[in-house]
C-alpha positions in Angstrom: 113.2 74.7 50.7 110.5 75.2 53.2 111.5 77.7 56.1 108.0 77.6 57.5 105.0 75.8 57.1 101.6 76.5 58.3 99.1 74.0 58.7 94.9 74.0 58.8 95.0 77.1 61.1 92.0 78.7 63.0 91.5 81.3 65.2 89.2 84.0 66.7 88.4 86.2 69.5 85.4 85.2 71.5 82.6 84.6 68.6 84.6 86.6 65.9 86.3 84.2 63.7 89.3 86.4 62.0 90.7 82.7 59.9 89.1 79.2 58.9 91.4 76.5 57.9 94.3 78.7 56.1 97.5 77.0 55.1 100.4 78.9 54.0 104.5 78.1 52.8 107.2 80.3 53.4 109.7 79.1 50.7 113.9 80.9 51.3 113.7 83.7 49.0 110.4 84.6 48.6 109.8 88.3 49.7 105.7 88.5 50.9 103.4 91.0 50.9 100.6 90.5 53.4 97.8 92.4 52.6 94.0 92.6 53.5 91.9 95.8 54.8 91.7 97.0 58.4 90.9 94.1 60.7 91.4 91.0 58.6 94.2 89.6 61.1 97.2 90.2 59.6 99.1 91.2 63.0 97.1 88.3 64.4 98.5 86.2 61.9 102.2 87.2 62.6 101.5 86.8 66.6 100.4 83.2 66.1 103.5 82.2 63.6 105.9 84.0 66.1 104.6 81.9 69.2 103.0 84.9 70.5 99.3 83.8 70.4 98.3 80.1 70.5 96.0 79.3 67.4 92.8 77.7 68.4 93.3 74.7 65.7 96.4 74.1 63.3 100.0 73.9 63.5 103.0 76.2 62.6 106.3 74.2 61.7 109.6 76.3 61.5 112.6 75.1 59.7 115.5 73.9 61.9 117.6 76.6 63.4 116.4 79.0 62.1 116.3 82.8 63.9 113.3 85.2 62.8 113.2 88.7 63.3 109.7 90.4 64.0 109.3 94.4 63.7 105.6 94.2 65.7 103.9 97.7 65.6 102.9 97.1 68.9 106.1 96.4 70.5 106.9 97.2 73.9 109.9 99.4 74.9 110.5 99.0 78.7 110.5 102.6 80.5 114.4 102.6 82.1 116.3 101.2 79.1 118.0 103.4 76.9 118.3 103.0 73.5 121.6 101.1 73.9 120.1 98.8 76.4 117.7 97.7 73.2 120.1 97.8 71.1 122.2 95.5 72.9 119.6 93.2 73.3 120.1 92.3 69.7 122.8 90.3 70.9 121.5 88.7 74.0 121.6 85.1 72.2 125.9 85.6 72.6 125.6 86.7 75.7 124.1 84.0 77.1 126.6 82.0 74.9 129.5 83.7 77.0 127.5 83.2 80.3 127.4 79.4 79.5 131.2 79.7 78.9 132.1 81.6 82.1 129.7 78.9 83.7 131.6 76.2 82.1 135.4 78.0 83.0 134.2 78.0 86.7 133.0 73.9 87.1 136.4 73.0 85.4 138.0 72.4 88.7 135.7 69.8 90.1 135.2 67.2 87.0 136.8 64.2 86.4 139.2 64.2 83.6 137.0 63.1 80.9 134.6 65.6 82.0 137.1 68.2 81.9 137.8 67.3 78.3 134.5 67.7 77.0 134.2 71.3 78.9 137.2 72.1 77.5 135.8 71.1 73.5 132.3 73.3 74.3 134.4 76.1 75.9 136.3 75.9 72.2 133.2 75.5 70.2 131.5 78.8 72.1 134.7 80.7 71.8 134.9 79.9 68.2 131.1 81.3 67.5 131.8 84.5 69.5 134.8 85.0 67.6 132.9 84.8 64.2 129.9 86.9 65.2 132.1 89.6 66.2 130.8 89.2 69.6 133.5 91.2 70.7 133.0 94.5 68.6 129.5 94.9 69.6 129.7 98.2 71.0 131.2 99.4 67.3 128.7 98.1 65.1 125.8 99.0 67.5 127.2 102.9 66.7 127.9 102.2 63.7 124.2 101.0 62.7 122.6 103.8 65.1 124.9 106.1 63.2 123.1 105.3 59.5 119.7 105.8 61.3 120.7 109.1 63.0 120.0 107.7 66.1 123.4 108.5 67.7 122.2 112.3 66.9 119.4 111.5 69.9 121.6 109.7 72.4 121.7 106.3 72.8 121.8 106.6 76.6 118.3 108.5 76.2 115.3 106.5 78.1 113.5 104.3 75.2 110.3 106.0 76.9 110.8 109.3 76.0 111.3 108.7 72.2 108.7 110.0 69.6 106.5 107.1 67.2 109.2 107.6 64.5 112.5 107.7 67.1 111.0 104.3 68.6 110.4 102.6 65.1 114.0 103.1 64.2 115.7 101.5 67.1 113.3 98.7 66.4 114.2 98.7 63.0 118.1 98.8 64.3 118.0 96.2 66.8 116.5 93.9 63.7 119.0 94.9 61.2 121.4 94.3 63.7 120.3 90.9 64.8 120.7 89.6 61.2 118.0 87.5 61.4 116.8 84.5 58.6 113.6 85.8 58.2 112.5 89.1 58.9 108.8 89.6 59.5 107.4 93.3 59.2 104.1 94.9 60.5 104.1 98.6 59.2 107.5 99.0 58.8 106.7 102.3 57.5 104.6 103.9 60.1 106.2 107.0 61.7 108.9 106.9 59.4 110.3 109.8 57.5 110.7 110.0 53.8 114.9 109.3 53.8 114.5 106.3 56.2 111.7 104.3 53.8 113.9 105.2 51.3 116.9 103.2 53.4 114.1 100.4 54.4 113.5 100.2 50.6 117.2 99.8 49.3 117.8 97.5 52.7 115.0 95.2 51.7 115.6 95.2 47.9 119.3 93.5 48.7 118.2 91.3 51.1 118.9 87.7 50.3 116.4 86.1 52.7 112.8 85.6 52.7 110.7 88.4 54.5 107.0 88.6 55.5 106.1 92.6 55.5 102.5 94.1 55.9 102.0 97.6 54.6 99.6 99.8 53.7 102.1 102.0 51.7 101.4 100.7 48.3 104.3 101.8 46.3 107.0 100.9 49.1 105.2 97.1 49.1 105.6 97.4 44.7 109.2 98.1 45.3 110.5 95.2 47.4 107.8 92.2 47.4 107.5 89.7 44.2 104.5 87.8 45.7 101.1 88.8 47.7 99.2 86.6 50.2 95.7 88.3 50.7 94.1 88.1 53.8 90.0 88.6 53.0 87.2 86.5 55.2 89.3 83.9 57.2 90.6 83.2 54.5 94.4 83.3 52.5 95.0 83.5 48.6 98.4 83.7 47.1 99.3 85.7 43.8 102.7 85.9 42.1 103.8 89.8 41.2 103.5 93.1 43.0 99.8 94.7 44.7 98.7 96.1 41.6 98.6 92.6 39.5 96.9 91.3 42.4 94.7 93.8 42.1 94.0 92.8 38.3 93.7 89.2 39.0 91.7 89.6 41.8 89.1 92.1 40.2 89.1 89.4 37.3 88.2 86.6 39.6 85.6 88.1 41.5 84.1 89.3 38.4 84.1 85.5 37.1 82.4 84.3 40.4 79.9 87.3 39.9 79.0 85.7 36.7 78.5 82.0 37.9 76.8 82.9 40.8 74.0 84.8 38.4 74.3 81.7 35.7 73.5 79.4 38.5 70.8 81.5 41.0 69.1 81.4 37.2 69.6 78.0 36.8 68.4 77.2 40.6 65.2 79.5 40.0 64.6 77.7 36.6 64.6 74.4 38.5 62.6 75.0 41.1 59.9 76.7 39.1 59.8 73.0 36.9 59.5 70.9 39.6 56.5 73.5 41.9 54.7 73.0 38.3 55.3 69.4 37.4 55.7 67.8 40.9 51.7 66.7 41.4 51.4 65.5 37.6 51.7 61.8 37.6 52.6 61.8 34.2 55.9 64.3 34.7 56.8 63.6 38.9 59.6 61.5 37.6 61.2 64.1 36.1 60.1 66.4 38.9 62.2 64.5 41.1 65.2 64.3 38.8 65.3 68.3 39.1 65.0 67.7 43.0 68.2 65.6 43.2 69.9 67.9 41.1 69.5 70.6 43.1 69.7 69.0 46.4 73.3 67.9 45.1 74.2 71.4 44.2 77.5 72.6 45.1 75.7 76.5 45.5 78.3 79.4 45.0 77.7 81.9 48.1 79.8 85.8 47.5 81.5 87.2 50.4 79.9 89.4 52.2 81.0 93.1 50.8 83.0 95.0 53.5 81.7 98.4 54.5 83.3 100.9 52.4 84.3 103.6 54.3 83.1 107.4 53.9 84.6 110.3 55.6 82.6 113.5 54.9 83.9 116.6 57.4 81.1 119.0 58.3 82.1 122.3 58.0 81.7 125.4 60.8 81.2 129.1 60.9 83.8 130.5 59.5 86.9 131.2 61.4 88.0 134.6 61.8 91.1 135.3 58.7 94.0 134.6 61.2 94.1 130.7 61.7 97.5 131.2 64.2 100.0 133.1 64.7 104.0 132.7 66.3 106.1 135.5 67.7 109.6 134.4 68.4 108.4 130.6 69.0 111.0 128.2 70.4 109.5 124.9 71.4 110.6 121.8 73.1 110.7 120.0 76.4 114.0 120.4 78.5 115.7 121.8 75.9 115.0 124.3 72.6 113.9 121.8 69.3 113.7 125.2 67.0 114.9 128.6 66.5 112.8 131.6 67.5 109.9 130.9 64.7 107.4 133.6 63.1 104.8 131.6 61.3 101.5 132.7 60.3 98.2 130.9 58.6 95.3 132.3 57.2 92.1 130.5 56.5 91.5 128.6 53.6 95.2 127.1 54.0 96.1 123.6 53.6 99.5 123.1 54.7 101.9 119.7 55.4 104.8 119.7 57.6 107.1 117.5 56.5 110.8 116.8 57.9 112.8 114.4 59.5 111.9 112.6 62.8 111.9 114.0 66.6 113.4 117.3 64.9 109.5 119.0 66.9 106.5 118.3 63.9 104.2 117.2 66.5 105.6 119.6 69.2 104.9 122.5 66.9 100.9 120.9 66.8 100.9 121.0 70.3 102.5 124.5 71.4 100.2 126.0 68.7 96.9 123.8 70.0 98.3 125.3 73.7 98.8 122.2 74.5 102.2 122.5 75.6 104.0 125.6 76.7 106.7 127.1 74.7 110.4 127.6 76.0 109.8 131.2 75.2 107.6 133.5 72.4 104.4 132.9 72.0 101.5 131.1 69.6 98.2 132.8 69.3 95.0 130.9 67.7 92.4 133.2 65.6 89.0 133.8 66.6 86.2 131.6 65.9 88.1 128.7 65.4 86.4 125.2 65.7 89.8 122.5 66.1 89.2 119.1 64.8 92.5 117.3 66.3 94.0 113.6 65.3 96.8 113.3 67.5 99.3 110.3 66.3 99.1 108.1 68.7 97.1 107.2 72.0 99.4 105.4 74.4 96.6 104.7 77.4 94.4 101.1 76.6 91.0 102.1 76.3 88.9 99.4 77.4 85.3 100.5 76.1 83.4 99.6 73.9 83.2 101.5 70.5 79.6 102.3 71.4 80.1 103.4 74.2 83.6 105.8 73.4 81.6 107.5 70.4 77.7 108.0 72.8 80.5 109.5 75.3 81.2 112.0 72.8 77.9 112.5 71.4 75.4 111.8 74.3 72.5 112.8 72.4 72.7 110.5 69.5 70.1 107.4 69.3 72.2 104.0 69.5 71.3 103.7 65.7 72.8 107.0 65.0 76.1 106.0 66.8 76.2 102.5 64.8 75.5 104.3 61.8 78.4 107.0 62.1 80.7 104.1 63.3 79.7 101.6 60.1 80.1 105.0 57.8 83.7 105.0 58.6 84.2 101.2 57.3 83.3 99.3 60.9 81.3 95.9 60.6 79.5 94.8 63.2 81.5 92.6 65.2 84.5 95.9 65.2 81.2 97.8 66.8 80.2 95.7 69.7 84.4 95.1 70.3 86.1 96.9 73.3 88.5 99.1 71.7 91.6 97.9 73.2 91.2 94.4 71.0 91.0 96.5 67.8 93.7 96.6 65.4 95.7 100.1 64.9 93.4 101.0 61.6 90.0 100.3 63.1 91.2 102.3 66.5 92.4 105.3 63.5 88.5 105.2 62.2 87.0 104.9 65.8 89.0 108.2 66.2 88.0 109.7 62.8 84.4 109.3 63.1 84.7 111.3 66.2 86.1 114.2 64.1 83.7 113.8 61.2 80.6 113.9 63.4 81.4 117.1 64.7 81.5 120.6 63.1 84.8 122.3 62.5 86.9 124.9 60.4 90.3 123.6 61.1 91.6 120.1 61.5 94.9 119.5 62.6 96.0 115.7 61.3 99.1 114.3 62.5 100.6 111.2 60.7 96.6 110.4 59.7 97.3 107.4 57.5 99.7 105.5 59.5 97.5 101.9 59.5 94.8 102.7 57.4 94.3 100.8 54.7 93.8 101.2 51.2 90.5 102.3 50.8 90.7 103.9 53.6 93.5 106.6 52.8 92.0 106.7 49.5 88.7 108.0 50.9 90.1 110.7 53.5 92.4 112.0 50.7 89.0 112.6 49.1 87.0 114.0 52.0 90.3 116.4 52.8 90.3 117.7 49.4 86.6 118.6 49.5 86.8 120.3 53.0 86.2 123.8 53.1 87.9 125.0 56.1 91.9 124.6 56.5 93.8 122.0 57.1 97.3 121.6 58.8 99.1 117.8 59.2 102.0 116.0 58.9 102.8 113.5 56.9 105.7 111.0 55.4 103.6 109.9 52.2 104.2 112.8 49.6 101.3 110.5 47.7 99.0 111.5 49.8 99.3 114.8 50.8 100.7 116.5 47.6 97.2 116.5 46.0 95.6 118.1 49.1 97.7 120.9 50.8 98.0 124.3 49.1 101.8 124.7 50.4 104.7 122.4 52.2 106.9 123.6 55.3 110.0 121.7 55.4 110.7 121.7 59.1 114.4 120.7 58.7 114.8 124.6 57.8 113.9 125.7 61.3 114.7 123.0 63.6 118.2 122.7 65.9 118.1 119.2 65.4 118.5 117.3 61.7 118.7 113.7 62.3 
């Protein structure tokens, strides 16, 4: 059975096409991985099947009554609600359900009998529904879901606004769960995530009976809970039964075919046209001239995509920094109210080291008191000496509305406009990402507007925090690379042991130190 059906769809932003023509069946059951590199239009994809963007041509068809889910990376949480306020909202469809019956309860005095008969039948069919969703328990199973995600450990009557990346992704991620939708449609389920909550997404999506739609860049998470892969690659849409890395054989094989025929037949089409140059002004062989003409001019010609930039992260390396990268005496960080004990840390250069833990238990806050960026409750942090601080912070809430040009010549003023297109196609931009405003780009190209920034300029420490959340594949493959062959020292956080574990030279678990395991 079809649950949705997509339809000849087309659609692009100002003279950037991002799909021609794609048709596509959801079928119950079928559990999707959507894949494609950085700025392919997968999120667009998902905004125009969800209503959310109009398609320019085409048509989207959903099964009757049926209620879809959609975890959006970009989601908007309202500054004001808490988290039980969202949580809530899960529900909203029953409350207007009991509205409509309190409406109904309050016009039954002033119908006619027959009217108040058929009141009295909706009032009974409403009542019934609430009954069997539970309508009236809601309050226990919103704490009882919030419990499993540790989010009753935050508050629930905390302000949506103040929540971290990861904090904000779970209520999401409850509100869905809790909505118990047909379908559920995921964009980067993953991102912000710690390890023992993908670990709960996994065994969650693995027992679900529906059909789900999930883009992620986390390649053994999509193996573990998809069995088929629509690829996303120049407007275009391909399906493949199996997990990424059979798509990844078939895919290699057909383009490895289409290599082939496109050489058989360029040789073919130069052969051609050499015979008919040669024989074209000989009366005795123009007739077969012109049979080779028609030939060619009916030609169906095989054209290859265009290769995507490949991206190439190469980290210039400083002075180097003095043998003291920082140091904490008696360190308790937080915001109102202490997120750690006192903590004595120290780093020397040449260090690599991943902080790993748990959400909103003070990863990032720790970046930011030792950066100075915040101030501590009480001790202190000290930075070395000679330190040059490459910083990717994990997320930038403000819209920035120029262009990529422009944000990278504001940070390098002396570079030549080639120079800045160069760095900016090094990191795996084409053209069209280039001459975009940045506020239209999707989260991985913003990530590589921000890493060419770092990799442009000298440094002996970079501090990384959540670095891979959108990237995709080749992407994270190449800055594991460049990380490992950087000189100076490193210090992130992470939630993919796959790709730190090969880089850092030691692990903090955070959990050990903080006042808060969620």
């Amino acid at each position: 059975m079809s649950i949705l059906n997509v339809e000849k769809l087309s659609h692009g932003f100002g003279d950037r096409a991002i799909f021609t023509d794609v048709s596509f069946r959801l079928l119950k059951g079928e559990h999707i991985g959507l894949i494609g590199a950085n700025g392919e239009g997968k999120s667009t994809f998902m905004n125009i099947i969800t209503g959310k963007l109009q398609p320019d041509e085409g048509k989207v068809e959903w099964a009757r009554r049926m209620r879809s889910g959609y975890l959006d990376q970009h989601a908007v949480l309202t500054k004001g609600q808490t988290m039980r306020d969202v949580l809530r909202g899960a529900f909203q469809y029953l409350f207007d359900m009991e509205q409509e019956m309190n409406d109904m309860y309050g016009r039954m005095g002033d119908v006619t009998p027959e009217e108040l008969e058929q009141l009295l039948e909706d009032v009974g069919t409403i009542q019934d529904t609430l009954t069997n969703q539970d309508f009236y328990m809601i309050d226990a199973k919103i704490d009882e879901t919030a419990r499993g995600l540790g989010l009753t450990d935050i508050g629930l009557d905390k302000d949506v606004h103040d929540l971290s990346g990861g904090q904000r992704t779970k209520v999401l991620l409850a509100k869905l769960l809790l909505e118990k939708p047909d379908i559920l449609l995921l964009d980067e389920p993953t991102n912000y995530l710690d390890e023992q909550h993908i670990v709960w997404l996994k065994r969650y999506l693995q027992e679900y009976e529906n059909a789900f739609i999930l883009i992620s860049h986390d390649i053994p998470f999509l193996n573990s809970v998809i069995n088929l892969i629509y690829h996303m690659e120049n407007q275009t849409l391909s399906r493949y039964v199996g997990d990424y890395d059979y798509f990844q054989q078939v895919y290699e094989a057909k383009k490895q075919q289409l290599e082939s025929a496109f050489k058989r037949q360029q040789q073919e089409i130069a052969d051609l046209k050499d015979f008919v140059a040669r024989n074209k002004a000989s009366v005795a062989t123009r007739n077969m001239a012109m049979s080779r003409q028609k030939k060619l001019d009916k030609m169906d010609v095989i054209e290859l995509s265009k290769e995507k930039p490949k991206p190439q992260f190469n980290f210039k390396s400083g002075r180097t920094s003095g043998k003291m990268i920082f140091e904490t005496k008696d360190l308790v960080i937080g915001y109102d109210s202490p997120l750690s004990r006192p903590l004595n840390l120290s780093m020397e250069r040449g260090q690599k080291i991943a902080l790993v833990g748990s959400n909103g238990i003070g990863k990032t806050t720790l970046l930011r008191s030792i950066l100075g960026q915040i101030p501590a409750i009480s001790g202190s942090a000290k930075l070395g000496d000679l330190l040059d601080i490459g910083y990717f912070e994990q997320e930038i809430k403000e819209a920035n509305y120029n262009t990529c040009i422009e944000e990278i010549w504001n940070e390098f003023p002396s570079f030549t406009q080639f120079e800045i297109r160069a760095a900016l196609a090094k990191c795996g931009l084409t053209t069209n990402h280039i001459e975009s405003k940045i506020a239209v780009l999707s989260g991985g190209e913003k990530a590589k507007v921000r890493l060419c920034k770092l990799i442009n300029r000298e440094s002996n420490l970079l501090v990384f925090d959540e670095p891979t959340n959108h990237l995709d594949v080749d992407a994270k493959d190449e800055l594991k690379r460049a990380l490992q062959a950087y000189k100076g020292s490193i210090l992130l956080i992470s939630h993919e042991p796959e790709f730190y574990q090969d880089i850092v030279t030691e692990t903090w678990n955070c959990e050990s130190w903080t006042t808060k395991v969620f």
